[in-house]
N, C-alpha and C positions, 0 to 999 in steps of 0.2 A: 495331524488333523488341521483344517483348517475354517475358518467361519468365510460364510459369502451372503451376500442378499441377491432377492430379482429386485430388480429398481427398473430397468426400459421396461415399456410394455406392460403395465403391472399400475393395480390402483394404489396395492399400498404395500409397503418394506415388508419381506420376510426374512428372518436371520435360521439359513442353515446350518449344521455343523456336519463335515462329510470329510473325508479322506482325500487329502489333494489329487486331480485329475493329473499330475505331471507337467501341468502346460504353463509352469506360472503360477498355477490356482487361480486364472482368469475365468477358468469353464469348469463348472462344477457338476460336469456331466450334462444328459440327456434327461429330461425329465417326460417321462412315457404313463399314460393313462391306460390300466391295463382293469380285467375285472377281478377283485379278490378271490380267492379260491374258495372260499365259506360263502359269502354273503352275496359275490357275481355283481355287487356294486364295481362301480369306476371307482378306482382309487390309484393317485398317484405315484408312481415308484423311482426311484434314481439309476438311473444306468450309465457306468463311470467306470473304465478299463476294463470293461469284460463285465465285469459284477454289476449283480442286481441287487440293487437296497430299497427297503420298505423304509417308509420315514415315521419316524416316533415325534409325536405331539406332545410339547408342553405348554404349560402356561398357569403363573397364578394369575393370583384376582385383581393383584394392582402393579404393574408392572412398566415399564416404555427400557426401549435400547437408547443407547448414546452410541450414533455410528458417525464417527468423525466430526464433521461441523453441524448436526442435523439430529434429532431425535427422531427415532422413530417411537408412533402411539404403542401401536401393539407389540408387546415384552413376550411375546410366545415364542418358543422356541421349537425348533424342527430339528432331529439330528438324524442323519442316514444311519440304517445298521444294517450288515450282509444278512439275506434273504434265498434262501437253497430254490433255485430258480422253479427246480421239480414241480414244488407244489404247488408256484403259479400258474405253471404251461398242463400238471396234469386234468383241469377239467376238460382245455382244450382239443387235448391228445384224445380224453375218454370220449365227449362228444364226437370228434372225425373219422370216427373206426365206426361210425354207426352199428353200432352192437343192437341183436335184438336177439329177447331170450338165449340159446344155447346156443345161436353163432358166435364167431369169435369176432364178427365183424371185416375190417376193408384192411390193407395195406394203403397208405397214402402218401404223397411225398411232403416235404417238410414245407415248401410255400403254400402249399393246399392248406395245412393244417393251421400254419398260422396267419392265412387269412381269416380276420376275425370284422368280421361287419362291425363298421362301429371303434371298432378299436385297432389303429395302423399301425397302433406302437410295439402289438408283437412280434410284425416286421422287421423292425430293429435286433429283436434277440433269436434269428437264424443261427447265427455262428456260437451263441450258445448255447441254445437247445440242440443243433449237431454233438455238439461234444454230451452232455449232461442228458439227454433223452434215453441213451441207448441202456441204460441201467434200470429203467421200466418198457423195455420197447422192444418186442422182437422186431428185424429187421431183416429186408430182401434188397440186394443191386441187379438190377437190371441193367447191365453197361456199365454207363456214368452216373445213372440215376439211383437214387435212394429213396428204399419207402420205409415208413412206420405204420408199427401196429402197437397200441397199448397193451398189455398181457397184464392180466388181473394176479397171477404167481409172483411175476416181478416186485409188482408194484407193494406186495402185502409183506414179501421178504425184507424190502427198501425200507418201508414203515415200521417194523419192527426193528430194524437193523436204528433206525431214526430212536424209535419209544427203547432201546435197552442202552443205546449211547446216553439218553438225556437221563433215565433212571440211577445210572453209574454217575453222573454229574453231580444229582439234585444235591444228596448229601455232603457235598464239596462243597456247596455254594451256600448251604443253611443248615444249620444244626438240628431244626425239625425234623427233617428229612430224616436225618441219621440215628433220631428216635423213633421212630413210628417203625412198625412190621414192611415189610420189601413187598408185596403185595400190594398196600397202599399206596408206597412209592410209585408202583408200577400204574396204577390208578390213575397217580398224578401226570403222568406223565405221559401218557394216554392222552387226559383230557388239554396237555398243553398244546401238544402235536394234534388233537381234534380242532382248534382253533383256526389249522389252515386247511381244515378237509370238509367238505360237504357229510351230511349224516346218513344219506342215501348214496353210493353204496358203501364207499369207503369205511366211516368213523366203524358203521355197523358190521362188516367183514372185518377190522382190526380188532376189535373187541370179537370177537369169535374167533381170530386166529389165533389170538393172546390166552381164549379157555378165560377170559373173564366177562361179568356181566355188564350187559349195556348201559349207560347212566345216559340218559338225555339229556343232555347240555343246554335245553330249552326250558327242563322243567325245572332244573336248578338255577337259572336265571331268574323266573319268575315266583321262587320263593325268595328270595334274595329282594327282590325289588318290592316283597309286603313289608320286610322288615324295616323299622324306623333308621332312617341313616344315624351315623354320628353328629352330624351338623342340624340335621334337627332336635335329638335329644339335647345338645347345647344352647340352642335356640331355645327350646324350651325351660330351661335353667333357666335362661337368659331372662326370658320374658318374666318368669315367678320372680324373680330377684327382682326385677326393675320394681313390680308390682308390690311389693315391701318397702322398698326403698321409697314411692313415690306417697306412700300412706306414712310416713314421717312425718309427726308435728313439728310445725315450726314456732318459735316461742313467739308470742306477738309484742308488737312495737319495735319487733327486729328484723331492719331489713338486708334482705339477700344480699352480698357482694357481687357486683357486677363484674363481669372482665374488665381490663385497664387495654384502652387503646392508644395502640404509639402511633404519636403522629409524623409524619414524613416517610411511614412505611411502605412496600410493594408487595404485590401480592409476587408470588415466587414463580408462577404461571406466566406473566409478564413478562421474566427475563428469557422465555423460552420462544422460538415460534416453532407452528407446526411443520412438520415433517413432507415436504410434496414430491412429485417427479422432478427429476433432471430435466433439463430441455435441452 
C-alpha cells in the first residue's frame, strides 16, 4: 500500500491510501465521478489497474498530516477499497434495455450503454464492464459487434450468490454473528448488499427471492435519527456536571489562583506555517 496526495490543481492536500499503481506510485490511478448505485449521487471512485475502488472517508475532530516539509490542515483520511464494478454499472445496464412492463426490453452495444450524460467517466471502465457484465447480461454478436441485455434471472442469482458468500463470512469476522439464529444473519446481510442496490426494483425482488420479509431501509434510518446520539447523552452529563460544579462556594477573603505565565514563551502555532500549493 502506499500513501499519495492531489497537491496540482487542487485547493487543498488530500492524503490517500490506495494499492500502488506499478508506476513508481507516482499515479495513484484515475479518479472517475460516476453515480452511486443507491443514491445516483456523483461520487467519486478510484480506477487503478483494472480495479474499481470506492473511497472510504475518515476523519476526527482535531487532526493536520505532516507531509514532508509542510503540514497539511485537514488530517482526514481517504483509503481506496476494491468495489465489485457490477453494482456500479448495474443501474446503467437496467436503465439502457429500456424495459417496459413484460418486455424484456432492447439489446445494446457496450458504448451505447455506457454513455452516460453527465458522467464520461464510465467510458473509462469498457474493458471492464466487457469482461464483468456478461454474469448479469444475456448477450448477442452480430459480426464483430456485441450487444447487451440486463436479464432480471441473472441478476437475482448474482445477488444471492453476493448475500450467501457475505452470510458465510459474517460470523468469521464477529462473534455476534455466530450467536444469533442464520435467518438473521441472512437479514444482515441482505441489508448490507442493499446498501449498493436501489429499493425499486432490486432490494425488493431479493427479498422475495430469498422467501424473506421486506425491511425498509428508510424506515429504519429514521427511527435511528429520533434516538438521542451518544455524544449528546454525554453532552448532557456534561452540562448537569458543570452545572454543580459551578454552584460550589467559594470561601471568602480567598482568592482564586491564577494561571502562572512564562515569559519568553511561543505560541506552538508560530513554529508552523500553513500548508499551500506548489508552484
Amino acid at each position: 500500500m502506499s500513501s499519495t496526495n492531489w497537491w496540482e490543481g487542487t485547493e487543498k492536500t488530500r492524503v490517500l491510501i490506495a494499492p500502488d499503481s506499478g508506476c513508481g506510485g507516482n499515479k495513484p490511478g484515475e479518479l472517475l465521478t460516476l453515480r452511486h448505485p443507491k443514491s445516483e449521487n456523483g461520487t467519486c471512485y478510484l480506477f487503478n489497474n483494472g480495479m474499481l475502488q470506492e473511497l472510504q472517508w475518515f476523519k476526527q475532530s482535531y487532526a493536520s498530516w505532516f507531509l514532508g516539509d509542510y503540514i497539511s490542515q485537514d488530517g482526514s483520511l481517504y483509503m481506496a477499497t476494491p468495489v465489485d464494478p457490477v453494482f456500479i454499472l448495474l443501474p446503467i445496464f437496467d436503465e439502457a434495455r429500456m424495459k417496459k412492463g413484460e418486455d424484456l426490453g432492447k439489446f445494446r452495444q457496450l458504448d451505447e450503454i455506457l454513455f452516460v450524460e453527465g458522467y464520461p467517466g464510465y467510458q473509462h471502465l469498457s474493458p471492464l464492464a466487457e469482461k464483468c457484465m456478461e454474469i448479469v447480461c444475456q448477450t448477442q454478436e452480430v459480426g464483430s459487434m456485441k450487444f447487451y441485455r440486463l436479464d432480471n434471472s441473472k441478476v437475482l442469482a448474482w445477488l444471492s450468490c453476493k448475500v450467501y458468500c457475505l452470510k458465510k463470512t459474517l460470523p468469521e469476522l464477529d462473534k455476534n454473528y455466530a450467536a444469533q439464529d442464520e435467518k438473521q444473519t441472512l437479514v444482515d446481510a441482505v441489508s448490507i448488499v442493499g446498501e449498493y442496490l436501489k429499493t425499486e426494483p432490486w432490494l425488493k425482488l431479493l427479498y422475495d427471492h430469498l422467501g424473506l420479509e421486506f425491511i425498509d431501509p428508510t424506515m429504519k434510518e429514521t427511527n435511528m435519527e429520533n434516538l438521542p446520539t451518544a455524544n449528546e447523552n454525554n453532552m448532557a452529563s456534561s452540562n448537569s456536571f458543570q452545572e454543580k460544579a459551578n454552584k460550589k462556594p467559594v470561601k471568602p477573603g480567598k482568592q482564586a489562583k491564577q494561571p502562572k505565565i512564562e515569559t519568553g514563551s511561543k505560541n506552538i502555532r508560530d513554529m508552523f506555517s500553513r500548508a499551500c500549493k506548489k508552484k
